[in-house]
TILOPA-298659 format. One record per atom (N, C-alpha, C): x, y, z; atom name. Coordinates in steps of 0.1 Angstrom, whole numbers, plus 5000, padded with zeros to 4 digits. Atoms other than C-alpha are relative to their C-alpha. Last residue first. Layout:
<pts>
    X    Y    Z  a
    X    Y    Z CA
...
</pts>
This chain:
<pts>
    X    Y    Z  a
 5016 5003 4996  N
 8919 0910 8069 CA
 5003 5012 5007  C
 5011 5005 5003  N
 8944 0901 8040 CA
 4983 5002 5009  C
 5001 4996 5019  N
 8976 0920 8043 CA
 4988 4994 4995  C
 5004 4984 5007  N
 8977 0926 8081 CA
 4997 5003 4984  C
 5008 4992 4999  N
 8966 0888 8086 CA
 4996 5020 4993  C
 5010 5002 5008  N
 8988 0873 8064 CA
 4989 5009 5005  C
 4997 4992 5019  N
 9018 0894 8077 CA
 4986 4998 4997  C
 5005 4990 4991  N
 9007 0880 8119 CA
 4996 5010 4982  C
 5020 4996 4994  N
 9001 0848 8103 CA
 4998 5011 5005  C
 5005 5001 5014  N
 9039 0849 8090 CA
 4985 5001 5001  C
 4999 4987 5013  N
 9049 0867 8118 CA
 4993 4997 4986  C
 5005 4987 4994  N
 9038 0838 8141 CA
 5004 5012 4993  C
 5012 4998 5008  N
 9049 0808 8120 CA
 4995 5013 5005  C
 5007 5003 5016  N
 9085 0820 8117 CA
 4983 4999 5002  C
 4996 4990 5008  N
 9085 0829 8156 CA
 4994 5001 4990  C
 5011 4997 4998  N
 9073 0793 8163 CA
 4993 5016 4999  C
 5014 5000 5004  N
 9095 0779 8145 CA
 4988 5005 5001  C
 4997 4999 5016  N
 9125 0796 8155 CA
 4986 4997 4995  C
 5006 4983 5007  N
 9113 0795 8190 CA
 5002 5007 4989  C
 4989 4994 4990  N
 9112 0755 8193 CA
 4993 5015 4996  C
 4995 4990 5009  N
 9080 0740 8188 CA
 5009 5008 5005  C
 4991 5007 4994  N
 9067 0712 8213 CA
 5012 5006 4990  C
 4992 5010 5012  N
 9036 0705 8194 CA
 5013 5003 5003  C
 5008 5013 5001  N
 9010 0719 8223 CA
 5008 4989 4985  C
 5012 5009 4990  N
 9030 0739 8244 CA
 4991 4988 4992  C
 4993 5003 4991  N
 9054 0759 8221 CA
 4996 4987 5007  C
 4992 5011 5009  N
 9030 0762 8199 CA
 5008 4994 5006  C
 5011 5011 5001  N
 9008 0780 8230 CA
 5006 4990 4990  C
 5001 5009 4985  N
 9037 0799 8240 CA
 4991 4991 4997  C
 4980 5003 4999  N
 9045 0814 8203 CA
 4996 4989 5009  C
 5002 5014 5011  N
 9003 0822 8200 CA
 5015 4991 5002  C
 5010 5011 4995  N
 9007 0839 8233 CA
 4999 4994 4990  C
 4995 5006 4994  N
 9036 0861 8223 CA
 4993 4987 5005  C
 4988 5010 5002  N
 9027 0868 8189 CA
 5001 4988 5010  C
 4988 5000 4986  N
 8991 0878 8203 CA
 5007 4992 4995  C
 4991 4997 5008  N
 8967 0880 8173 CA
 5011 5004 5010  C
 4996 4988 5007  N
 8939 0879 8191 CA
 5011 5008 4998  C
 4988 4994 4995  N
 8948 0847 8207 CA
 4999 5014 4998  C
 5009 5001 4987  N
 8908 0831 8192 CA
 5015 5009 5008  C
 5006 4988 4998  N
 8930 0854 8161 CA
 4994 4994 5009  C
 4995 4985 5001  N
 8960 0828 8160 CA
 4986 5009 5005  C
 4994 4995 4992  N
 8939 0799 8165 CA
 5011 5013 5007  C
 5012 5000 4993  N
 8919 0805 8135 CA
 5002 5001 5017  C
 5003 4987 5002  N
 8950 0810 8115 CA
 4991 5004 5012  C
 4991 4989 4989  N
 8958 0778 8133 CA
 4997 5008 4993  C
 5006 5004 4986  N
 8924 0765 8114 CA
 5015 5005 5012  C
 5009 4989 4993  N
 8933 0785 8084 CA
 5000 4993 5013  C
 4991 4993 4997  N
 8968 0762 8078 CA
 4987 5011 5008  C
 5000 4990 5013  N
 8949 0728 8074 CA
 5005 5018 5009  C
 4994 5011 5015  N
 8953 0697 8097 CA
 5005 5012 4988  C
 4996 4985 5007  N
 8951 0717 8133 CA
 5005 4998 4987  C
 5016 4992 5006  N
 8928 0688 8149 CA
 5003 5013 4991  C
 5008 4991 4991  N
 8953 0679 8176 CA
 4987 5006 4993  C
 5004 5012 4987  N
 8967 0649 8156 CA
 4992 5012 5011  C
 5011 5007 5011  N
 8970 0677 8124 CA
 4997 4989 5009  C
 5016 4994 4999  N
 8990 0698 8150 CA
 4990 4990 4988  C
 5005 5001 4984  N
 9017 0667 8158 CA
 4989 5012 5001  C
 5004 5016 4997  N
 9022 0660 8118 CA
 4992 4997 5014  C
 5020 5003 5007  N
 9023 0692 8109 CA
 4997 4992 5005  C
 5005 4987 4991  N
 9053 0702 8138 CA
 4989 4995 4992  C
 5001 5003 4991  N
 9072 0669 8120 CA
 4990 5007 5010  C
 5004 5010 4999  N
 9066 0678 8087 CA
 4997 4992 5014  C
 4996 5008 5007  N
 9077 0713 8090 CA
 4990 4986 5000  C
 5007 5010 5002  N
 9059 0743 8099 CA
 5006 4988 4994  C
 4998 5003 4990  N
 9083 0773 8104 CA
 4991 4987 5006  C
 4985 4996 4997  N
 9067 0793 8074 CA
 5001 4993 5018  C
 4993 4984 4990  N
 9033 0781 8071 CA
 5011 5001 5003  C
 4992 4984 5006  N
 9027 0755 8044 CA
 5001 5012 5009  C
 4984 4997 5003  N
 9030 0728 8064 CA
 5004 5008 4993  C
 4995 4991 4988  N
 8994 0734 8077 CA
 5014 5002 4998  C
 4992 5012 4983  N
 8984 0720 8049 CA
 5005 5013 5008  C
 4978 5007 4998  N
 8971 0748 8022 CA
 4996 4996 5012  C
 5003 5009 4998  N
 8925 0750 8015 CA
 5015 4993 5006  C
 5009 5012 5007  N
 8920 0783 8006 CA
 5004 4988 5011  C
 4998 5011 4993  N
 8949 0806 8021 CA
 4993 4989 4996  C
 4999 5009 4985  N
 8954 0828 7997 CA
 4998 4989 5005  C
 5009 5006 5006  N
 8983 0840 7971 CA
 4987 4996 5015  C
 4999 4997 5013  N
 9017 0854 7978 CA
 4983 4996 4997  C
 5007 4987 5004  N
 9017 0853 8014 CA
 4997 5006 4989  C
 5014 5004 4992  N
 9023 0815 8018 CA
 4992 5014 4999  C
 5009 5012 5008  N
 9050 0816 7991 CA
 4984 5002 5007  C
 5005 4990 5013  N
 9065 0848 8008 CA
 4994 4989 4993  C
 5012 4990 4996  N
 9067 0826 8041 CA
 4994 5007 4988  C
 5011 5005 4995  N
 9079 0795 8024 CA
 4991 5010 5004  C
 5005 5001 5012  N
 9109 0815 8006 CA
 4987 4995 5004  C
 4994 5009 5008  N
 9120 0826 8040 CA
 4992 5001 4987  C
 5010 5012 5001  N
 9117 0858 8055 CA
 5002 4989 4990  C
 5003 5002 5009  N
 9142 0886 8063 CA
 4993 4983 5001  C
 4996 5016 4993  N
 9137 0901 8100 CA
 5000 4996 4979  C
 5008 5012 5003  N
 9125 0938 8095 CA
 5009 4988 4997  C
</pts>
């Protein structure tokens, strides 16, 4: 297992409610700033895109990739960390 940042264990410590999208591991300011112009302001709503992907790393990865332009570090980070939240919350 890959070790995670302090952001991801933050985001999985507690839940999701109402956190910016910048709180997902691999989410910076710049990557929030270009999903919150697509409509992806708050962190469930890519959660939300995550599972319409059902829960496909690879296809959630390619789609960040694609619509904010996310390298694969980032897009990695967020995709484990939504893949964690999921297995430990749903």
């Amino acid at each position: 297992m890959s070790s995670t940042s302090q952001k991801h264990r933050d985001f999985l410590s507690e839940p999701m409610g109402e956190k910016e999208v910048t709180s997902l591991a691999g989410i910076g300011p710049v990557l929030g700033e270009r999903l919150s112009k697509q409509g992806f302001d708050k962190a469930y709503v890519v959660l939300g895109q995550f599972l319409i992907m059902k829960k496909d790393s690879e296809l959630f990865q390619d789609w960040l990739k694609e619509a904010v332009r996310a390298n694969k570090k980032q897009a990695d980070d967020c995709s484990n960390c939504l893949k964690e939240y999921c297995n430990a919350f749903l």
